[in-house]
N, C-alpha and C positions, 0 to 999 in steps of 0.2 A: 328392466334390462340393465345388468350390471355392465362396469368400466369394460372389459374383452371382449362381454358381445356388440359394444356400441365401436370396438375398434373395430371388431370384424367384418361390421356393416359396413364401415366407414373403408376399410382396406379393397371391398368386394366393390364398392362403389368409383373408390380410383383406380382398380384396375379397369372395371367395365369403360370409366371415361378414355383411360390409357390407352385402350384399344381401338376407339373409334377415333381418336385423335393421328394414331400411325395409320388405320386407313385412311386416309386423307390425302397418301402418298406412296402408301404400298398395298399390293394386292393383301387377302386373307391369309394366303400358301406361303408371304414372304414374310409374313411379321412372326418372329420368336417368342417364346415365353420370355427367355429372358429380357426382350424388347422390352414388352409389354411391365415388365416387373421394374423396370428400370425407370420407364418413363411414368411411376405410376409411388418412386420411391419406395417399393416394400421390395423383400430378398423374395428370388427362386421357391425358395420353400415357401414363403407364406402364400405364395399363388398356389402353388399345390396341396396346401390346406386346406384350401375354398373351394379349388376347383380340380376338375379332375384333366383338365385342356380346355385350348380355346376354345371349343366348341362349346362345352359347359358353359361358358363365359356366356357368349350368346344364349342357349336356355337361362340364362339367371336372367338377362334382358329381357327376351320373351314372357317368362314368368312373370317379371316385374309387370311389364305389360298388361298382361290379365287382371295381376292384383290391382291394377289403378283403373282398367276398365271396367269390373265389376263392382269396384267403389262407385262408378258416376251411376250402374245400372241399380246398386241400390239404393242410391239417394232418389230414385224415381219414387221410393214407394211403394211400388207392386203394383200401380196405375198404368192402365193399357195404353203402348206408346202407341203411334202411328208410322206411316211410314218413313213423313217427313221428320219423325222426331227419332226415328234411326240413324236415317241417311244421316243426320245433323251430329247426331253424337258419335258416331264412327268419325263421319269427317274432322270435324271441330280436334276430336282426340288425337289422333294421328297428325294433324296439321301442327300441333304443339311437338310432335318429334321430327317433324319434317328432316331436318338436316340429319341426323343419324338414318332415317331410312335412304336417304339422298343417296348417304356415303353406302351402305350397302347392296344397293340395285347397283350405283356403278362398280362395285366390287365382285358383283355376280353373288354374291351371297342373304338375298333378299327371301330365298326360297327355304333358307335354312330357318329363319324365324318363322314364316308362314305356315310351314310343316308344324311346326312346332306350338304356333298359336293356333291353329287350325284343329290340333290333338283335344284342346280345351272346349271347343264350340257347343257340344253336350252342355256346359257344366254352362258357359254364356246363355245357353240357350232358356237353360230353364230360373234364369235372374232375371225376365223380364217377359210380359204379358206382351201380345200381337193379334188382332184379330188371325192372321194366315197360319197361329202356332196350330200343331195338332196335338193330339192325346193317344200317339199310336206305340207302337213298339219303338225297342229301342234301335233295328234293325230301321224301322220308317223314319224318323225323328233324325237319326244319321243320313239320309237319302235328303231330307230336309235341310238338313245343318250345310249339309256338304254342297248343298245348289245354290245357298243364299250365301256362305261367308268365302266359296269356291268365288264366286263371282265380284266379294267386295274387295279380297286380296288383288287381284285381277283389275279392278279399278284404282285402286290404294297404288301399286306399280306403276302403272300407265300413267297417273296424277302427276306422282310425285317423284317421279323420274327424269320431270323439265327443271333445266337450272331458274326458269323462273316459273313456278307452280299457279296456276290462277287460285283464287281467293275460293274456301269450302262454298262458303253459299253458293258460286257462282256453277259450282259443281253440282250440289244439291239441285240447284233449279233445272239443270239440265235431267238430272237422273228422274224428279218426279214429274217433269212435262213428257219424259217416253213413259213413266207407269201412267199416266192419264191417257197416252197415244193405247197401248195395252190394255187402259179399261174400256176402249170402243168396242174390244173384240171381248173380252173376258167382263170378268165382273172386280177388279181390281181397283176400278173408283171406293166400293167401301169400302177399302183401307185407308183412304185419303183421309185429310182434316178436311173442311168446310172452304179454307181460303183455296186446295191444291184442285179446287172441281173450277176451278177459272179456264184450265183448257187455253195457255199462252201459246198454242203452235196453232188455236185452231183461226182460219182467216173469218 
């Protein structure tokens, strides 16, 4: 990476901060490009070098996203996670941005990344082994994608949308003692690890 592109990264990166920093105190619809440009030290134009509007801004974020969650999914190795070993690294990852999704649910703008991380789930889907993955069409595999990461969005919101968010684990524990409530009726225990068949709801 020569001297321009390490500016560019580096311009693309104070902008992205520059924007989350003015929502902090203004809605999406009120902050300017040129806000943004200002508070971020580069001119008008160099924003619209990089990006083509705020909105792009946001997809460079989203993107980033992926590219950092599909780093931790391939440091696994291509070893079958579990469930608790989902639940853990969705949470765990997302808790290290916590304050930027913070500022975005209350800016009503949480939906715009989700759509947008949600677009990738294919591509998530097939960087990590699950006992519950299947081998069907790509028509099936989207009806799959879209009920598991439909539903962690959904949590991801509801989490981390308290000014004080409880702690991942404390969230994980809650989410695999309802898939153990769920293996009574189904067969969803063998997805568990060994410690998650303890069954803490049961008296």
């Amino acid at each position: 990476m020569d001297g321009h592109q390490k500016l560019a990264l580096q311009s693309k990166q104070w902008l992205l901060e520059a924007l989350f920093e003015l929502l902090k105190n203004q809605t999406f619809q009120t902050v300017s490009v040129t806000a943004i440009a200002d508070k971020a030290g580069v001119s008008r134009r160099t924003f619209y070098r990089l990006y083509k509007d705020k909105y792009d801004l946001l997809d460079y974020y989203s993107d980033q996203c992926v590219q950092r969650y599909v780093s931790q999914l391939n440091a696994q190795n291509g070893r079958q996670m579990s469930f608790e070993d989902i639940v853990n690294l969705f949470l765990n990852f997302w808790w290290q941005d916590r304050q930027v999704v913070k500022i975005l649910i209350d800016r009503g703008m949480f939906h715009v990344i989700s759509t947008r991380l949600s677009s990738h789930s294919g591509k998530l889907y097939t960087k990590y082994s699950a006992p519950w993955h299947i081998e069907g069409t790509p028509q099936e595999i989207n009806f799959v994608t879209a009920f598991s990461f439909g539903g962690l969005w959904q949590l991801l919101e509801t989490w981390l949308a308290s000014d004080e968010p409880v702690m991942p684990e404390q969230v994980a524990k809650t989410l695999i003692a309802s898939m153990q409530r769920l293996g009574d009726v189904g067969n969803f225990t063998a997805y568990m690890t060994q410690d998650e068949t303890k069954k803490p709801f049961q008296k």
